[in-house]
C-alpha positions, 0 to 999 in steps of 0.5 A, spaced: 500 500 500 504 505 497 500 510 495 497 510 502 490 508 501 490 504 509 494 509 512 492 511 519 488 517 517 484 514 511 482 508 515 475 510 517 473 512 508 476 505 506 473 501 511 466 505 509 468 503 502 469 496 503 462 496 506 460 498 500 463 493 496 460 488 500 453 490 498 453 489 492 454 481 492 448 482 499 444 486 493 442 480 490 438 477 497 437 485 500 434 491 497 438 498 495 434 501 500 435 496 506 443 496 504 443 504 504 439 504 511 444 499 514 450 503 512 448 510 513 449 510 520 456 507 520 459 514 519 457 517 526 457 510 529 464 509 527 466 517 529 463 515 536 466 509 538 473 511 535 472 518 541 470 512 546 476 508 545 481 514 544 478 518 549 480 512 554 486 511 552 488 518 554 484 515 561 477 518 561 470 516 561 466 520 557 466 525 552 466 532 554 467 538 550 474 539 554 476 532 552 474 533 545 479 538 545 484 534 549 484 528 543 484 533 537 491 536 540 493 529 541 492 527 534 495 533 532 501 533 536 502 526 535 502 527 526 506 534 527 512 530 532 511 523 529 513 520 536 511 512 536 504 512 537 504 506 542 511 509 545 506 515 547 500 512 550 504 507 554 509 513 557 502 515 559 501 510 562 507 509 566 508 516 568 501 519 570 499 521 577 494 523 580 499 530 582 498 532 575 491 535 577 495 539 581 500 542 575 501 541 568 509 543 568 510 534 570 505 531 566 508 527 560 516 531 561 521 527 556 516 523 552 516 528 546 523 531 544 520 539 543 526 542 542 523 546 536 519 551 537 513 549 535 513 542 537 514 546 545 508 550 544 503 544 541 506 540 547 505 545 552 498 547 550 497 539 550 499 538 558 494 545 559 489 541 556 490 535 559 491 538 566 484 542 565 480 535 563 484 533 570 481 539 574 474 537 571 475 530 576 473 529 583 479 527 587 476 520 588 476 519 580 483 521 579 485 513 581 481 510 576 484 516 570 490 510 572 487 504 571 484 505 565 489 508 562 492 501 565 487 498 561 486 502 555 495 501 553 498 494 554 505 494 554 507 488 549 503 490 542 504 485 536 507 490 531 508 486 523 517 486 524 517 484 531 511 478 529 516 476 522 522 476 527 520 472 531 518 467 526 525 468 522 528 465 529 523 458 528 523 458 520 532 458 521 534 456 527 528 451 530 530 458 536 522 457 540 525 461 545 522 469 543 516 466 542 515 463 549 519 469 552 512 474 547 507 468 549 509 469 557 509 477 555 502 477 552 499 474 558 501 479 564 497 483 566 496 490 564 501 494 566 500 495 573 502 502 578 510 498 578 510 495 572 514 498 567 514 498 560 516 490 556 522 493 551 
């Protein structure tokens, strides 16, 4: 996929494509009109469950207008700076406290290289914006931000090159080693408060 048709941000269109495309078969048991009902709330529907997951993964609940907010800084702090996009949510995870409701100057420090100016002032806006969603929360909720960003961001995610390269050790070497050591990996639990990061 050269041209970038499955990229990240064309993933929602081409998954409605690809929808579409399956009418046509499914037209042959089923009406247009059925077809064009059944599809036409996908958009809104794959909108609200995408903000409900992401939101979680930035350690909140519900959908308000700050945490709107919150999650487009998020997505375009991320694009601007190309930092890992797993690296960013577990760092997250592994240095949030709830002292962060306090002060936005901590939260998330090394994590993005914002030696350019641009990439400080989107940074800094963020941790602002983030510190403004932590004030919205009783005292008592700030515990569960913790756990569900535990949750929401696992520590060992299965990325295609670490996949082939485990595989590469069985094909060649007969070596099961990496797998078990991946397989013992995957069924820890989530990150917990001292749990650090699988590297």
């Amino acid at each position: 996929d050269y041209g970038g048709r499955y990229s990240y941000g064309n993933q929602p269109g081409i998954c409605q494509l690809n929808l579409e495309l399956l009418q046509r078969p499914l037209g042959r048991v089923m009406t247009a009109q059925d077809l064009g009902d059944g599809l036409a709330p996908f958009a809104e529907h794959y909108r609200s469950a995408y903000q409900g997951l992401m939101l979680k993964k930035l350690g909140f609940a519900d959908y308000t207008e700050a945490r709107g907010e919150l999650l487009s800084q998020t997505l375009q702090m991320m694009e601007q700076t190309q930092v890992d996009y797993h690296g960013f949510f577990l760092s997250l995870t592994e240095q949030f406290s709830p002292a962060w409701k306090c002060s936005h100057e901590n939260i998330l420090q090394p994590t993005v290289d914002n030696s350019d100016d641009a990439v400080a002032n989107l940074l800094k806006a963020w941790r602002q914006q983030y510190h403004h969603c932590l004030q919205s929360l009783p005292e008592e909720a700030l515990d569960e931000v913790g756990s569900r960003l535990r949750r929401s961001n696992p520590a060992v995610v299965l990325h295609r090159p670490r996949i082939e390269a485990i595989w590469e050790s069985i094909t060649e070497s007969d070596n099961w080693e990496p797998f078990y050591t991946l397989v013992k990996q995957i069924q820890r639990p989530f990150l917990s408060p001292d749990h650090k990061a699988v590297s």
